[in-house]
C-alpha positions in Angstrom: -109.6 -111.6 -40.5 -109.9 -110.5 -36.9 -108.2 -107.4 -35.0 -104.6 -108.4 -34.3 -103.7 -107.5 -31.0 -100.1 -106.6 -29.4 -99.3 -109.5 -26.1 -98.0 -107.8 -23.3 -94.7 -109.3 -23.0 -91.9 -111.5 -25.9 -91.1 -109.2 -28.8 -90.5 -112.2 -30.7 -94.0 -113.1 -30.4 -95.5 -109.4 -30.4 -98.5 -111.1 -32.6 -100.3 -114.5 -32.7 -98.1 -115.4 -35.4 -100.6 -117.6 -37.0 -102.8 -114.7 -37.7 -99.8 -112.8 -39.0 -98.7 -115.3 -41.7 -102.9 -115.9 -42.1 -102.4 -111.5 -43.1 -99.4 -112.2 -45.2 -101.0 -114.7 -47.5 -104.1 -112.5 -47.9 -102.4 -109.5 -48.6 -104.1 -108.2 -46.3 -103.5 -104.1 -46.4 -106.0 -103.4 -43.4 -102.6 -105.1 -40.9 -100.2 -102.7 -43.3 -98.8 -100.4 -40.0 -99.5 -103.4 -37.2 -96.5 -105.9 -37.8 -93.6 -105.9 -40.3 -92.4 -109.3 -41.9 -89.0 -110.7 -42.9 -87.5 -112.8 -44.7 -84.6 -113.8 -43.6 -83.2 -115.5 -46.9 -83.2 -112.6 -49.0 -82.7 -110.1 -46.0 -85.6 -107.8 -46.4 -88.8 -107.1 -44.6 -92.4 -105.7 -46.0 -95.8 -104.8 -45.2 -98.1 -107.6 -44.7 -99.8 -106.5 -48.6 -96.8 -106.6 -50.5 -97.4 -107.9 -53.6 -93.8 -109.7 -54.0 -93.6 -113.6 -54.3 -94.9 -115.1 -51.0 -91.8 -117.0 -49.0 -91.9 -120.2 -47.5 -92.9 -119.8 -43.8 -90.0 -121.3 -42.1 -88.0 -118.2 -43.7 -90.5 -115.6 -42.3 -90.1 -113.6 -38.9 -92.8 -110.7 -37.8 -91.9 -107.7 -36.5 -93.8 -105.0 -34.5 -91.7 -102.0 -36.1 -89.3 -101.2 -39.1 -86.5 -100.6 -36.6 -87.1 -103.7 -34.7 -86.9 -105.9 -38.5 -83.4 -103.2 -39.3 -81.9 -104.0 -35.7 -82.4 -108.3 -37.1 -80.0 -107.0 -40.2 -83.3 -106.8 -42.6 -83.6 -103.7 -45.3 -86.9 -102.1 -46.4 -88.4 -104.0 -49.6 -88.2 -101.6 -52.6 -91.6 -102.9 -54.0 -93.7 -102.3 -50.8 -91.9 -99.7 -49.2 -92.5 -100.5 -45.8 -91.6 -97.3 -44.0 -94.0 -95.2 -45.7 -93.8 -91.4 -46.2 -93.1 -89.1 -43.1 -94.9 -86.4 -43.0 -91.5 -84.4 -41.9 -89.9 -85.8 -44.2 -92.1 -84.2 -47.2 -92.2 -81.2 -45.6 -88.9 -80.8 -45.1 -88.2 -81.8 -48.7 -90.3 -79.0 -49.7 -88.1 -76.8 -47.3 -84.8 -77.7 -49.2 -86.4 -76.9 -52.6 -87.2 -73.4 -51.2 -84.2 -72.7 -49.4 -82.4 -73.9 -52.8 -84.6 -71.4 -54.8 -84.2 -68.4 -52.5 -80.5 -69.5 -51.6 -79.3 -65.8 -52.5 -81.8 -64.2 -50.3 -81.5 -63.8 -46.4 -83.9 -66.8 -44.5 -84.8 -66.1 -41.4 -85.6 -69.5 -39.5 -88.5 -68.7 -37.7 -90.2 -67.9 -41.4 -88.9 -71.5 -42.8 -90.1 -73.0 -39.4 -93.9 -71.0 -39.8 -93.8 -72.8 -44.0 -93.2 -75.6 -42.8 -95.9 -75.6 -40.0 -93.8 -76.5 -37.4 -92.0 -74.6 -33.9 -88.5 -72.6 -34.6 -87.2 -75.7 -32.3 -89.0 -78.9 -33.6 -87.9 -77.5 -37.3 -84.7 -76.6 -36.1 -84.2 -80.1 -34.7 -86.0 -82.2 -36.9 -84.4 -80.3 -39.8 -81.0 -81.5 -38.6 -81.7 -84.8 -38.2 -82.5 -85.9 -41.6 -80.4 -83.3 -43.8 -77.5 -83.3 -41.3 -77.1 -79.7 -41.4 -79.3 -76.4 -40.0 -81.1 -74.8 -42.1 -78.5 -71.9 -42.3 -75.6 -74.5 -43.1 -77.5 -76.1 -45.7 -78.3 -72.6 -47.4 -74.3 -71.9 -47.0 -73.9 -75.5 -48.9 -76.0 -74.6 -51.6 -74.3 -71.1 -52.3 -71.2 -72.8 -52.1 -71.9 -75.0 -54.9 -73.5 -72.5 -57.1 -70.2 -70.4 -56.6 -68.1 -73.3 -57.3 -70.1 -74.0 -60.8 -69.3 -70.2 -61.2 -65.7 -70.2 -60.8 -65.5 -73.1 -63.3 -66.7 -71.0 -66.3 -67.3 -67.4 -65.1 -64.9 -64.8 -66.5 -63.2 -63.9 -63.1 -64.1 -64.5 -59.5 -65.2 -61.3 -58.7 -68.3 -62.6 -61.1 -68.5 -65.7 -59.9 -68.6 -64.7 -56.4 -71.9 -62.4 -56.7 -73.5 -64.3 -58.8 -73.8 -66.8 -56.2 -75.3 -63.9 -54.1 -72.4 -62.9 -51.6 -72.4 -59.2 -51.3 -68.6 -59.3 -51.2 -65.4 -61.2 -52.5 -64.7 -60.9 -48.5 -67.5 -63.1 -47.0 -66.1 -66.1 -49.3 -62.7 -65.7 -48.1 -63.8 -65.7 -44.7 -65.9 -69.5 -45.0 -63.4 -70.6 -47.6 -61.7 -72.5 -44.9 -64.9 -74.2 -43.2 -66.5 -74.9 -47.1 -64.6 -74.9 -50.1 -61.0 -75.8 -48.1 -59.0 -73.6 -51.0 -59.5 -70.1 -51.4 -61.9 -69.5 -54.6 -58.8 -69.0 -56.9 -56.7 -72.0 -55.7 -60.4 -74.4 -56.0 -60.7 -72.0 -60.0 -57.0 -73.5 -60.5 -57.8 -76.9 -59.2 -55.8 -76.7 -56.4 -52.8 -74.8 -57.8 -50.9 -73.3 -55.2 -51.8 -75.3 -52.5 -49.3 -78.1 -50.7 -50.4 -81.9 -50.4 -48.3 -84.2 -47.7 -48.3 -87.7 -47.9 -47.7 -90.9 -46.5 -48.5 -94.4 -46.8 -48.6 -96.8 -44.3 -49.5 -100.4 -43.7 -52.9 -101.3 -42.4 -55.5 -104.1 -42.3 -56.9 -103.3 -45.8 -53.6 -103.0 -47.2 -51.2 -100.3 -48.2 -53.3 -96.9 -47.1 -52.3 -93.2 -48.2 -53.2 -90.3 -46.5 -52.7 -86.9 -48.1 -53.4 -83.4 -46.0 -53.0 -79.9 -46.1 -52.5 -76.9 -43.3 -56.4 -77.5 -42.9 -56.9 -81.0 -42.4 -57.0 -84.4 -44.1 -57.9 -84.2 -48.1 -57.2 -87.8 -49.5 -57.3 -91.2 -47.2 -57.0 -94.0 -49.9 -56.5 -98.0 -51.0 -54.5 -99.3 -53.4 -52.2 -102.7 -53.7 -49.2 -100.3 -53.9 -47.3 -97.2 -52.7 -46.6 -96.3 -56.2 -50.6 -97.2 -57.5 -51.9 -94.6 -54.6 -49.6 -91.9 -55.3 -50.5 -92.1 -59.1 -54.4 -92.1 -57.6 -53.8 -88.7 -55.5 -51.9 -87.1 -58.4 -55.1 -87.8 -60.4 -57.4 -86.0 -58.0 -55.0 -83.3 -56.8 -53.2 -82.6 -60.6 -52.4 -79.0 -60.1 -51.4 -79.1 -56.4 -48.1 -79.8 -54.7 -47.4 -83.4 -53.5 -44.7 -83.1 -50.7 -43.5 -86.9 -49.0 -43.6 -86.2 -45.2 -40.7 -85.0 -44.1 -39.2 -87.5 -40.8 -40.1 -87.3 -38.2 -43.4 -86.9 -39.2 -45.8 -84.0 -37.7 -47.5 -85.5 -34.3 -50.8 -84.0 -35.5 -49.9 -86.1 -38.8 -48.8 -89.5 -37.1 -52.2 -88.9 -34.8 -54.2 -88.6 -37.8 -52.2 -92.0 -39.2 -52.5 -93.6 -35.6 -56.5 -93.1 -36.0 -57.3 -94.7 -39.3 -55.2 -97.6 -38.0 -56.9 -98.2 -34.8 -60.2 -97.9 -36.6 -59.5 -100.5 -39.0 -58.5 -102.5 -36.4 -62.0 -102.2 -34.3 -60.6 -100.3 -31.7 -61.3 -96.6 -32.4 -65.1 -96.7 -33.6 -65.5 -93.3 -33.9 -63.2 -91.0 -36.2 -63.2 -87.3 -35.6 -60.4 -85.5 -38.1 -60.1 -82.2 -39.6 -61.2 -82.5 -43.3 -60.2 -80.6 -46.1 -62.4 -81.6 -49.2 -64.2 -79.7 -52.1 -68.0 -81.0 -52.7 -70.7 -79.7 -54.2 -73.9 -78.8 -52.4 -75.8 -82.0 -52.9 -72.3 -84.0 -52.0 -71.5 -82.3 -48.9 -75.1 -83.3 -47.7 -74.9 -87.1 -49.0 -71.4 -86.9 -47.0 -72.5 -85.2 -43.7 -75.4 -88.1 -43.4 -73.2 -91.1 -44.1 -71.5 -89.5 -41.6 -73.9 -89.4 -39.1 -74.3 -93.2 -39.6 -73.4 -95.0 -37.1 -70.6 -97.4 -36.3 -71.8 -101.1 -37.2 -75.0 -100.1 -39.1 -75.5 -99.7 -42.7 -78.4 -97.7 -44.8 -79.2 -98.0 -48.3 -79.2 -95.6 -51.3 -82.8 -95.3 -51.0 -82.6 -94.9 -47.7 -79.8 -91.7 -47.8 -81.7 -90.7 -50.8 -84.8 -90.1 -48.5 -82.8 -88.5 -46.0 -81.3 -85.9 -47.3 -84.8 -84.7 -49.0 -84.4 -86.5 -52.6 -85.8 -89.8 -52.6 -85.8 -89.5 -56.1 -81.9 -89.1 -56.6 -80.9 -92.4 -56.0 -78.5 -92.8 -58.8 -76.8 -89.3 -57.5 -76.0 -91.0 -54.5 -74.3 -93.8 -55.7 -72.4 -91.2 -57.6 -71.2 -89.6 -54.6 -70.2 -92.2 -52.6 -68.1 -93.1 -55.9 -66.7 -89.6 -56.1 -65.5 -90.1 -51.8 -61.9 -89.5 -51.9 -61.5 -89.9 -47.9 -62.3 -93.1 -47.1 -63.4 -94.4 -43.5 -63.5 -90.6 -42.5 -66.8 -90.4 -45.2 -68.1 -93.7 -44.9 -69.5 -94.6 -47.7 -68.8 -98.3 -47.3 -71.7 -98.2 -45.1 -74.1 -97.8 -47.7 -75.1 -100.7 -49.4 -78.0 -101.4 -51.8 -81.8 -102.5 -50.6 -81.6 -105.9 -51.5 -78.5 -106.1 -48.8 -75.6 -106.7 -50.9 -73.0 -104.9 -50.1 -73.1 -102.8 -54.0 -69.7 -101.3 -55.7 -66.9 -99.9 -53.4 -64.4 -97.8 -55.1 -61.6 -99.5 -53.3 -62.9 -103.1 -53.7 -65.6 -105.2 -53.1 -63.2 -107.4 -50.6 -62.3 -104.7 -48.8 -66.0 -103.6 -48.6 -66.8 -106.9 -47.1 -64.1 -107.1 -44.5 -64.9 -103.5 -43.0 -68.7 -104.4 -42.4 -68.2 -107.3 -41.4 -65.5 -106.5 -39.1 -67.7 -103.0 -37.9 -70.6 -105.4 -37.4 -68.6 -107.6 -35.0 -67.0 -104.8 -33.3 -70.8 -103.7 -32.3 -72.2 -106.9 -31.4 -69.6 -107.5 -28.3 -70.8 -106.5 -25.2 
């Protein structure tokens, strides 16, 4: 087959698209990099050698990139894998493994920067835009969650607490309220001694609850029922205190309320509250990428897999989009699985639905 060639002008022509479909029936892995392919009945798009079944050409569309075929609604194929491997991105998979084996020891950036062969800013940068934290953070993270698998089993906290390599009980008390949001104890006692107020309110996807403490928003649930959600927070917060709030409710509370509302209703895209959640390491960094999604697009566990420097750890995605106890403000609805159905929602399928679809029309007005 002859050299495809890129025409000046018409994206949806960017290739004689006879010679396209002529590389698509061939298989032909010498186009693989030129043009993309979709199909628009199943909602993926591949390489031109992908081995899947061929489809019928009046369901095919070409493509000159894969974010030209994900901005048509199309997902990767998992069989041909049409993005490829980014160089970054194995690098900087490699950098997370280090940083997780030397997570006790001080990392200075420009020495992470030099092993992964790139500038202290380009790392710096290009670091944060696929694990969705700096290098530092993502080290913090990581202690974090070795501490918190500490205080589960260790004998006391002052054990715990350097075992996860803090030189002092002080250092955790000070980040408690960024990380952990308890105090090592109160997270040891699952959230004994620490004050949960609740309301529930109508909204477009039915009766919500939102639960906070003095540090932010801990609990933003679905249910078909007042008394069904409050049975759902006392399972997630069983040791803490669940206080009704009090009327007239806080104004930082009805704001909070006010926000969720809007945003189910399309007209606050963008939600920006205080949180107050425990997570592990790896789920605070599957949490901080979904939310740097953004509003109206979707990705799929593959995909967030990938981007947080596991590609492997599909299946430990799904699981903590599953464990998500704040929806909308974590929004794991937007992650869906690579064939493009929508996947399991912990709130409902329905509801799923009806907040991408509703997201998707939002971003498609001008």
């Amino acid at each position: 087959m002859g050299t495809i060639t890129k025409p000046a002008a018409d994206n949806t022509t960017m290739f004689p698209a006879e010679q396209c479909w002529a590389a698509v029936q061939a298989r032909d892995r010498s186009c693989d990099g030129k043009f993309y392919y979709g199909v628009i009945t199943t909602g993926v798009y591949c390489r031109p050698s992908c081995a899947a079944r061929l489809p019928l050409r009046k369901n095919v569309r070409f493509y000159a990139t894969p974010a030209e075929a994900e901005r048509a609604g199309l997902r990767p194929c998992l069989r041909c894998h049409p993005i490829g491997a980014d160089p970054d991105a194995v690098r900087l998979s490699e950098i997370c493994r280090y940083i997780q084996s030397h997570a006790t020891e001080p990392l200075a950036l420009a020495d992470l920067a030099a092993r992964a062969g790139l500038s202290r800013f380009h790392f710096q940068r290009t670091f944060k835009a696929a694990v969705g934290t700096t290098p530092k953070q993502y080290q913090e993270a990581f202690r974090l969650g070795q501490l918190k698998n500490g205080l589960r089993g260790a004998g006391d906290v002052t054990e715990a607490v350097y075992q996860a390599g803090y030189g002092s009980s002080s250092r955790v008390y000070e980040r408690a309220d960024a990380r952990l949001g308890m105090t090592p104890n109160q997270y040891r006692r699952q959230g004994g001694g620490v004050t949960i107020a609740y309301a529930t309110a109508e909204s477009p996807a039915g009766p919500m609850m939102i639960g906070a403490t003095d540090r932010g928003v801990c609990f933003v649930q679905f249910a078909d029922s007042a008394e069904d959600l409050l049975a759902m927070l006392r399972k997630e917060y069983p040791k803490a205190r669940l206080e009704p709030m009090r009327e007239p409710a806080d104004p930082e509370f009805r704001r909070w309320i006010r926000a969720l509302t809007d945003h189910l209703n399309g007209e606050q895209p963008r939600l920006d509250l205080p949180l107050d959640i425990r997570a592990t390491a790896f789920q605070m960094r599957v949490w901080k990428y979904l939310q740097s999604i953004p509003y109206g697009e979707v990705k799929s566990y593959t995909e967030v897999a990938a981007a947080i420097g596991q590609p492997k750890a599909v299946r430990a995605v799904a699981n903590a989009c599953a464990n998500n106890r704040v929806a909308l403000l974590i929004p794991c609805h937007r992650v869906i699985r690579g064939t493009g159905e929508p996947g399991e929602y912990r709130w409902g399928l329905e509801r799923k639905r009806a907040f991408l679809e509703r997201e998707g029309a939002r971003r498609m007005r001008p």
